[in-house]
C-alpha positions in Angstrom: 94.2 88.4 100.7 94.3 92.2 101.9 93.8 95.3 99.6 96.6 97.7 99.3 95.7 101.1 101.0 93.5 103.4 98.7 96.4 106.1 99.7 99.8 105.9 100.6 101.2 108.9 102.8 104.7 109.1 104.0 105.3 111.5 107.1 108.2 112.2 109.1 106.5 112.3 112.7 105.3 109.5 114.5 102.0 110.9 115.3 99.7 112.0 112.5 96.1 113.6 111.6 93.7 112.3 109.2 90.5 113.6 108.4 89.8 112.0 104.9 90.6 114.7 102.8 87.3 115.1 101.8 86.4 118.2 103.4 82.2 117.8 104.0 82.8 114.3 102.2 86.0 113.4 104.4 85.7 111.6 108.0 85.8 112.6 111.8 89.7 114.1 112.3 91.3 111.1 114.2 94.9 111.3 115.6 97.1 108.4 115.1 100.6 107.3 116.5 102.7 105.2 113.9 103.4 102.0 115.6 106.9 100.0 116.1 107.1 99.0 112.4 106.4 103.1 111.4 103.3 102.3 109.8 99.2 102.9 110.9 96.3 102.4 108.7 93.5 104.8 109.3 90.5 103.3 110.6 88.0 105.2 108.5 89.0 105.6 105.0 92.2 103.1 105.2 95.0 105.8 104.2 98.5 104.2 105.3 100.8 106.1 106.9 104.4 105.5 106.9 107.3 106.3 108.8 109.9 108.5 106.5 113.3 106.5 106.1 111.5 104.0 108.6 111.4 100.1 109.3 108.1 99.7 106.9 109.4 102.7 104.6 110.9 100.7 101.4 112.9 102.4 99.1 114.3 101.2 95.6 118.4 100.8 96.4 119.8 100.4 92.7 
């Protein structure tokens, strides 16, 4: 059974930067592209990105 991602980060541009956020504490800065489903997990510290209004993005519909 997987973990859910430590972070969750919603961006509205298929390629993204991550560099941990931890400034000396963080990670190498990696560039990622969002794949066909609008989602990428960082490799490093496991941050998900996700595609704004995308076909991973789920919003509550009331």
């Amino acid at each position: 059974m997987s973990q859910p991602a430590p972070e969750t980060i919603k961006v509205t541009e298929n390629k993204v930067a991550c560099d941990g956020d931890g400034g000396a504490l963080g990670h190498p800065r990696v560039y990622l592209t969002l794949g066909k489903d609008g989602k990428i997990d960082c490799p490093y510290c496991d941050r998900l990105f996700i595609l704004k209004d995308g076909p991973s993005d789920k919003q509550d519909t009331d």
